[in-house]
C-alpha positions, 0 to 999 in steps of 0.5 A, spaced: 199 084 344 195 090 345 189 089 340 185 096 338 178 095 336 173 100 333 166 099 334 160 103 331 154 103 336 147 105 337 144 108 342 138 109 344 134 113 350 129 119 353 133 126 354 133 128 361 129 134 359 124 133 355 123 126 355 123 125 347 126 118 345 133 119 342 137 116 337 145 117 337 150 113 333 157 113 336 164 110 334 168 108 339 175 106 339 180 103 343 184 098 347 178 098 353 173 096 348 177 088 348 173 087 355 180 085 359 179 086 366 172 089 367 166 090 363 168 097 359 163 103 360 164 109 355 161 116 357 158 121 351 155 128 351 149 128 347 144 134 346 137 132 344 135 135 337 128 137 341 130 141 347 138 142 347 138 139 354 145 136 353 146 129 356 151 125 358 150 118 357 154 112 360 154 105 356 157 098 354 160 097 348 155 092 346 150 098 346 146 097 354 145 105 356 148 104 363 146 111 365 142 118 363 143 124 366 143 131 365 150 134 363 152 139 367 154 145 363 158 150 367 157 157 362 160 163 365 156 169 366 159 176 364 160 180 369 157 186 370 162 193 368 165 197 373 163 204 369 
């Protein structure tokens, strides 16, 4: 039987832009939560309320931030007019 769980999880960590502590609550749902063949590790884009610099966080269910990194935006430029 597939049990789906819904987790409400605090994290915590230093933006990669500013180095200012962060706080972010998010709610995760799903099978893979359950544990089952492996240690799960969720992904989760945040952008620091300081800076703007968005983050791409890695972490476990139980809250354990595994990874913090820069989220690599990719804006598009516009391109110059042929007038």
């Amino acid at each position: 039987m597939d049990v789906m769980m819904d987790l409400k999880v605090s994290l915590d960590f230093l933006c990669c832009g500013c180095e200012q502590s962060v706080n972010v609550t998010v709610e995760c749902k799903g099978k893979g939560l359950a544990g089952e063949g492996g240690w799960p590790v969720a992904t989760v884009n945040v952008p620091c309320p300081n800076c703007g610099q968005v983050n791409q966080l890695f972490f476990e269910p139980s809250g354990t931030v595994r990874s913090v990194r820069p989220y690599p935006c990719f804006r598009l430029l516009p391109e110059p007019s042929m007038n």
